[in-house]
N, C-alpha and C positions, 0 to 999 in steps of 0.2 A: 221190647224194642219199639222205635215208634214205627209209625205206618208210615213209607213210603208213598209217594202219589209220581204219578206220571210226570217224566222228566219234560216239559216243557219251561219254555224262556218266553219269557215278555219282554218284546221291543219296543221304543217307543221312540222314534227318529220325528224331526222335525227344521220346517225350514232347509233340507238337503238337498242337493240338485234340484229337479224340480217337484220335490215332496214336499206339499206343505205342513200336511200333517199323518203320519202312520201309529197306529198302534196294532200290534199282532203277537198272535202266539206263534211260538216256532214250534211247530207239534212235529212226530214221524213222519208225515209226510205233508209237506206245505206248498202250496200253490199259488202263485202269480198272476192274474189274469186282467184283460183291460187293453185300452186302445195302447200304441204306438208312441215314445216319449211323454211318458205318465210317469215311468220311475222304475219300472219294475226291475230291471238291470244293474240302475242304480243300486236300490235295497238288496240285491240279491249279491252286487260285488262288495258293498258296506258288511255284509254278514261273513262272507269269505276275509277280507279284512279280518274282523274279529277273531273268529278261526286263528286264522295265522300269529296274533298275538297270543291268541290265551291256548294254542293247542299244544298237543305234549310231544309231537316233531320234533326231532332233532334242528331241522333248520329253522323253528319258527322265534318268533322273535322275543318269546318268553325266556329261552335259553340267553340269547345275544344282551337281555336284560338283566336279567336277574343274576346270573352268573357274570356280569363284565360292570356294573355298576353297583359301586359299593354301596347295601343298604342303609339307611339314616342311622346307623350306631355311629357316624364321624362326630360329632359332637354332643354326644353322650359323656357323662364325666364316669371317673373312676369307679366310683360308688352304682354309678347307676349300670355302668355297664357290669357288675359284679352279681347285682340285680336280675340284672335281664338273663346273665350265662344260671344263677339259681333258678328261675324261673322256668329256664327251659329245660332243666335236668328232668323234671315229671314227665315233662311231652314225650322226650327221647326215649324215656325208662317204661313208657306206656308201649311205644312203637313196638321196643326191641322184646317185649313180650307178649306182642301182636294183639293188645287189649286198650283198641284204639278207636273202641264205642264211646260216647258220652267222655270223650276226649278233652277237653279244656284249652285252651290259650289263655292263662294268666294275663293279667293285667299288665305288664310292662313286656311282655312280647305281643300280645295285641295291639298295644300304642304304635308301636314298633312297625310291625306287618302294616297297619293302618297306613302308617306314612309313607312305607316303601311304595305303597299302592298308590296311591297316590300321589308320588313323582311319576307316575306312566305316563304322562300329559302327552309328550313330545313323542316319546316312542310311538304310541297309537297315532299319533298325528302325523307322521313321518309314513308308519305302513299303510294308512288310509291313504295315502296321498300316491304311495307307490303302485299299490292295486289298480288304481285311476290311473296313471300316469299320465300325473300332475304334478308341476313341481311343491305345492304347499297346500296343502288340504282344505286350507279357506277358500281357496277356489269353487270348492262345491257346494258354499252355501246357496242355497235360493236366491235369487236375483230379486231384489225387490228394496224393501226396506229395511231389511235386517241387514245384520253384520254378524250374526250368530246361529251356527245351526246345534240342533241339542241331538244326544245321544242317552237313552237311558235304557237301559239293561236289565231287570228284574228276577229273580229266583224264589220259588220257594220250594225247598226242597224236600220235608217230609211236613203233614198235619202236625200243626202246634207251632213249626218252627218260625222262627221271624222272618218277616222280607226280606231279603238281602238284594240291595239296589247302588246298580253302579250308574256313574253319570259323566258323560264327557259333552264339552263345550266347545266345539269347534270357532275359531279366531283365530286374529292375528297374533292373541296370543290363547293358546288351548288350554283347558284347564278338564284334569279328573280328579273325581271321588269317589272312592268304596267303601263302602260296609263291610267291615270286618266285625264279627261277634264281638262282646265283650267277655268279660271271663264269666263260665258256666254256660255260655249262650253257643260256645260249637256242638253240634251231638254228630260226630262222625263212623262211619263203619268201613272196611277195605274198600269197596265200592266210590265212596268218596275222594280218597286220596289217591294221590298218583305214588304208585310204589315203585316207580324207577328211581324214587330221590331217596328210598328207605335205608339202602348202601351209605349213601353220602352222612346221612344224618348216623348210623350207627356206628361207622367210625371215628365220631365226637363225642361219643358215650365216654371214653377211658380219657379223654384226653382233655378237659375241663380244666385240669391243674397245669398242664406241659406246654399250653400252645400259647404265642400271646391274644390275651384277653380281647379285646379290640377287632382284632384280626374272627378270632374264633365268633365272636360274636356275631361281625358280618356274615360267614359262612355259614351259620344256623339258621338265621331267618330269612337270606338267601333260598336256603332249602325249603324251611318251615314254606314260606312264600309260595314258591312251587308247587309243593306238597297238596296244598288246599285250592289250590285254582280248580280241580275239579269241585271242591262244595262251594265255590264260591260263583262260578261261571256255569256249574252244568256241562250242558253241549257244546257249549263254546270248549270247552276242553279236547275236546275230540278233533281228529286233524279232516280238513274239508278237501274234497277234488273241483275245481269249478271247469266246467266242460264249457268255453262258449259260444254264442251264435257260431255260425258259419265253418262250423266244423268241417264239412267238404271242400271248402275251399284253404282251410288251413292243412289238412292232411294231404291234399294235393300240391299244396305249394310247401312243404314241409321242409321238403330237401332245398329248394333254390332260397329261401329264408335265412336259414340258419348258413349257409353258406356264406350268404350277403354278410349276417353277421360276422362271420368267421376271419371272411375276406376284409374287414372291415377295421378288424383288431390292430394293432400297431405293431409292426413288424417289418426288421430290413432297414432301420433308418426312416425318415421324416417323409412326414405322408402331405399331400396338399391338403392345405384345411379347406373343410367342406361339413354340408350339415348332414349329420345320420338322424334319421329319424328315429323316435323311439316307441319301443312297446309300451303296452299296460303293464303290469305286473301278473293280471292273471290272464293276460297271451304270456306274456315272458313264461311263468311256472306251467303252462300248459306245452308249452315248447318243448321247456327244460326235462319235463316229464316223458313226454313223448321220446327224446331223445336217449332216458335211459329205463324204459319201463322195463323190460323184460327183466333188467337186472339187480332189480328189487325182490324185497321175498315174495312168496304166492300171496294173493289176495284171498277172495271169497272162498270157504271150502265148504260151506251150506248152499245146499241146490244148485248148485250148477248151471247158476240165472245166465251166465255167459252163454254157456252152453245152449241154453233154453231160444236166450234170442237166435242165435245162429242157426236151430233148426228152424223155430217158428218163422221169423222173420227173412232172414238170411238167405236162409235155405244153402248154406255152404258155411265155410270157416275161415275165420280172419285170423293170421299169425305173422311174426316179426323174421326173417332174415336178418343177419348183419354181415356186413362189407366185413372178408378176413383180412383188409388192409387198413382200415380208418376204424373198424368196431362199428361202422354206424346204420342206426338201423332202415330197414325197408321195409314197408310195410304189404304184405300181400293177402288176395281174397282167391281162396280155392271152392268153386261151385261145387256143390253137392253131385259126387257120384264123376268127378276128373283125377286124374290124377296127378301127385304131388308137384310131377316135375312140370305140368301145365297151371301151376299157378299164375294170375294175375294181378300186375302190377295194380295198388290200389286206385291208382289215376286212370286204370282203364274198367274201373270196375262202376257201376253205376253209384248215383251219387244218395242213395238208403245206403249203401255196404259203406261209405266213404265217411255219413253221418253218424252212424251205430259203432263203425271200426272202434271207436277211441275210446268209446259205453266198454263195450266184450274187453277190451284192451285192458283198463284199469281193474273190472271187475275180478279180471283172472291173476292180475298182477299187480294194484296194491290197494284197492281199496278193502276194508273188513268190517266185521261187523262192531256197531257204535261208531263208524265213520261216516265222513257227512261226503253228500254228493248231489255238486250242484250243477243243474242243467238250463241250458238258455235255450227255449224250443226245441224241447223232445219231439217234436211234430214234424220239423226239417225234412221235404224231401220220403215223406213217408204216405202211402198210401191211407184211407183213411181205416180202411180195416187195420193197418199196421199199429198207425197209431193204439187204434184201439186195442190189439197185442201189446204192445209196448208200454203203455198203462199198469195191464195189469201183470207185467213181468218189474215195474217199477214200485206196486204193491206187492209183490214176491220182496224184493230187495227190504222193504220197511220189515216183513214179516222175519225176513231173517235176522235185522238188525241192524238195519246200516237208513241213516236219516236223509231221507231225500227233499228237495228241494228245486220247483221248476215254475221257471217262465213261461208262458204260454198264450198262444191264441185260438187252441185247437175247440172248437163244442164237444168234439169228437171224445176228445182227452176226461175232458169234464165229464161226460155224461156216463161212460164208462167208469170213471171213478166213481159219480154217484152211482153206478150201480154196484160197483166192489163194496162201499158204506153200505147198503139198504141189504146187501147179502147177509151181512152180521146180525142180522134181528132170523134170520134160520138159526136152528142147532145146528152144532155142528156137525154134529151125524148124517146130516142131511142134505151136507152141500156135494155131495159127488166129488169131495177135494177142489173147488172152487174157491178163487184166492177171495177171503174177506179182511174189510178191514173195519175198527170201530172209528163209530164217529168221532170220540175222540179222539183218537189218531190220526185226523187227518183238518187241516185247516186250508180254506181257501178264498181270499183275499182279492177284490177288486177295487184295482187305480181309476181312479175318475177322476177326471181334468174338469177343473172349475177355472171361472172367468176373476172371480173377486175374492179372496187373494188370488194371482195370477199364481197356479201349475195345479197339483193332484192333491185329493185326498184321495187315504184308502179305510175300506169298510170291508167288513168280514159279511162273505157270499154262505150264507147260513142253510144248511142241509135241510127242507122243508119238512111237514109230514106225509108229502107227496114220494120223497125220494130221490129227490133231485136237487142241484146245488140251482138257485135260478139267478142266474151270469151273467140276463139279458140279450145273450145272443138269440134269442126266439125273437127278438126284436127286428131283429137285421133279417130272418127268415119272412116273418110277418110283412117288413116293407118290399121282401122279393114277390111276395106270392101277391099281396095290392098291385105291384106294377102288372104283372102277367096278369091279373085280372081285368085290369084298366088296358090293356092291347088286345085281352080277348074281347072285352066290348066292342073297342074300337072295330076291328074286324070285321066282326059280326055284323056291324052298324054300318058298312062299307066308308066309315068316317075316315 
């Protein structure tokens, strides 16, 4: 079999909000860092986007695609479509014997897949634009002189295998491309596929003669399509949580929010027109999430990272009530060593317990492991020692398997990571169970705002052979510690 390599994705965004230009890896645990409208939000809600297309969610928009528009077999002719249904007999005949290594896509379902793939133009440009809530994704090109912002995607999945590079053109009119292998160029193993489409595809095995052709054809590479989004996207296939800024003031205003909205819905007869304002998309799915987490399956069942922040950090435990009239939830924080019936409402609890709640929340209740979870300022409202907990309770989560993802402006956050990386050159025998993590595992990324093009570049902040990521914030320390020297002069000088 081939070798496997580390499931990382190359991004490669340009001319976006105000990103001039970014190239990155998206590794287990990737980092954000840099001034203030540089981008980092930007790139990090552009990544959740993707998510949302290519992940294997019931609600994401892979299903609302591929299942609701008919694949490119509509004008296909007779002959060819008789082609394509031969063609696909071997793939299904490999599935259904679960000998789905060094797998193939034939030539005329290859062409086929190619093309469907490439109607996603509008789809993707439609959910980029909803994440933002914006009405049309061209909005977010760079302000400048363009009219085009690019999107490029990259995989390589095992040594030896080809590139596989997808590419979207943001405009007024969007355009995508993907790389689909050619025939003999898939080498797939379970790991690759997504086997919740394995059903679909095997009860087309008997029925190649009985269905009409046309029809059956659509619904093969429909599947087929879905099927390989994990070799063709990687991580992108996995479903993302985006956590964002200002988490305490969302969980606090949670109830009066959704109300607004509620009350806001059309009902009773004709309402006076007026403007509602609207969410983002990932406020709205962060809402929408909140609203029904508990009644999702469990989440995390490795380590007990919830757990972990509640003692560490916490020092108590965050749990969900619901209203036995409306189902809806409330969220409360019970201090370490009260009892149950003195729980406190989370708007009276301070505002760390208020920023972490919604972290423990998901962990317990839907995020898992190979899922993506993305945070805007893990730092919020946290001590600086917490931070530093909190760190390395966020390399616990990598370690169990769930890929994280955060904005930041913490040194605190940074430096602690650099020392969870420098841990991993001890054996392991010798770490006293100290969380490490490899330096490949872990990338982190500084926005820098330039004058000429007008917004940000970004540059990978490279782990030295000192140990430390250098981020530049010794910078900002260095001009604190010039001034207090320049007033202890003065002082001294009675100047």
């Amino acid at each position: 079999m081939t070798k496997r390599i580390e499931d990382t994705l190359k991004l490669n965004v340009a001319d976006f909000g105000p990103i001039v230009n970014a190239e990155i890896d998206l590794r287990p645990l990737t980092v954000f860092i840099g001034p203030s409208n540089t981008g980092k939000s930007y790139l990090a809600i552009l990544i959740y986007a993707l998510h949302q297309v290519f992940s294997r969610t019931t609600r994401s928009l892979r299903h609302r695609y591929f299942l609701t528009k008919p694949p490119a077999v509509q004008d296909l002719s007779t002959a060819e479509i008789k082609a394509l249904l031969e063609a696909a007999k071997p793939i299904i005949s490999a599935l259904a014997a679960d000998n789905s290594y060094n797998l193939a896509l034939s030539r005329p379902v290859a062409e086929v897949v190619r093309s469907n793939f490439n109607g996603m133009a509008d789809a993707l440009s439609e959910e980029i634009a909803r994440c933002f809530g914006v009405g049309e994704s061209h909005k977010l090109i760079r302000r400048g002189r363009t009219n085009t912002a690019r999107i490029i995607i990259q995989r390589k999945p095992y040594d030896g295998a080809d590139l596989l590079q997808h590419a979207m053109s943001l405009a007024q009119r969007p355009e995508f491309t993907s790389t689909v292998p050619a025939e003999n160029k898939l080498l797939l193993d379970s790991r690759d596929l997504d086997q919740s489409l394995y059903p679909i595809l095997m009860q087309y095995l008997n029925k190649l003669d009985a269905i009409d052709p046309k029809f059956l054809a659509s619904e093969i590479v429909s599947s087929i399509c879905g099927m390989i989004l994990p070799f063709l996207f990687g991580p992108l296939h996995s479903p993302a949580y985006y956590l964002p800024a200002d988490r305490t003031g969302v969980m606090h205003a949670h109830n009066v929010v959704v109300s607004a909205l509620i009350a806001s819905a059309p009902a009773g007869g004709l309402r006076p027109a007026g403007t509602m304002p609207t969410l983002s998309g990932v406020l709205a799915d962060f809402l929408n999430e909140l609203i029904e987490i508990d009644q999702k399956k469990q989440g995390m069942k490795k380590g007990n990272i919830a757990g972990q922040i509640e003692e560490l950090i916490l020092e108590g435990s965050v749990s969900i009530n619901r209203s036995p009239h409306v189902n809806y939830p409330r969220f409360v924080y019970r201090p370490r060593g009260w009892k149950e019936k003195d729980n406190l409402a989370l708007a009276n609890a301070s505002s760390m317990v208020s920023e972490l709640a919604p972290v423990i929340l998901y962990l317990r209740h839907m995020i898992k492991s190979r899922d993506v979870l993305i945070v805007e300022e893990p730092e919020s409202h946290l001590h600086p020692a917490m931070q530093v907990e909190f760190t390395r309770q966020l390399a616990a989560l990598v370690q169990a398997g769930v890929r994280v993802i955060v904005t930041t402006h913490s040194e605190w956050l940074l430096e602690e990571l650099a020392n969870i990386v420098y841990r991993s050159q001890i054996p392991k025998a010798k770490r006293n169970g100290a969380i490490a993590l490899r330096k490949d595992q872990v990338g982190a990324w500084l926005f820098k705002p330039q004058r000429s093009p007008k917004g940000s570049v970004v540059d990978e902040v490279c782990f030295n052979d000192s140990g430390v990521y250098s981020s530049g914030y010794n910078e900002v320390s260095e001009v604190l510690h010039n001034e207090w020297a320049a007033i202890s002069s003065q002082i001294m000088n009675g100047s």
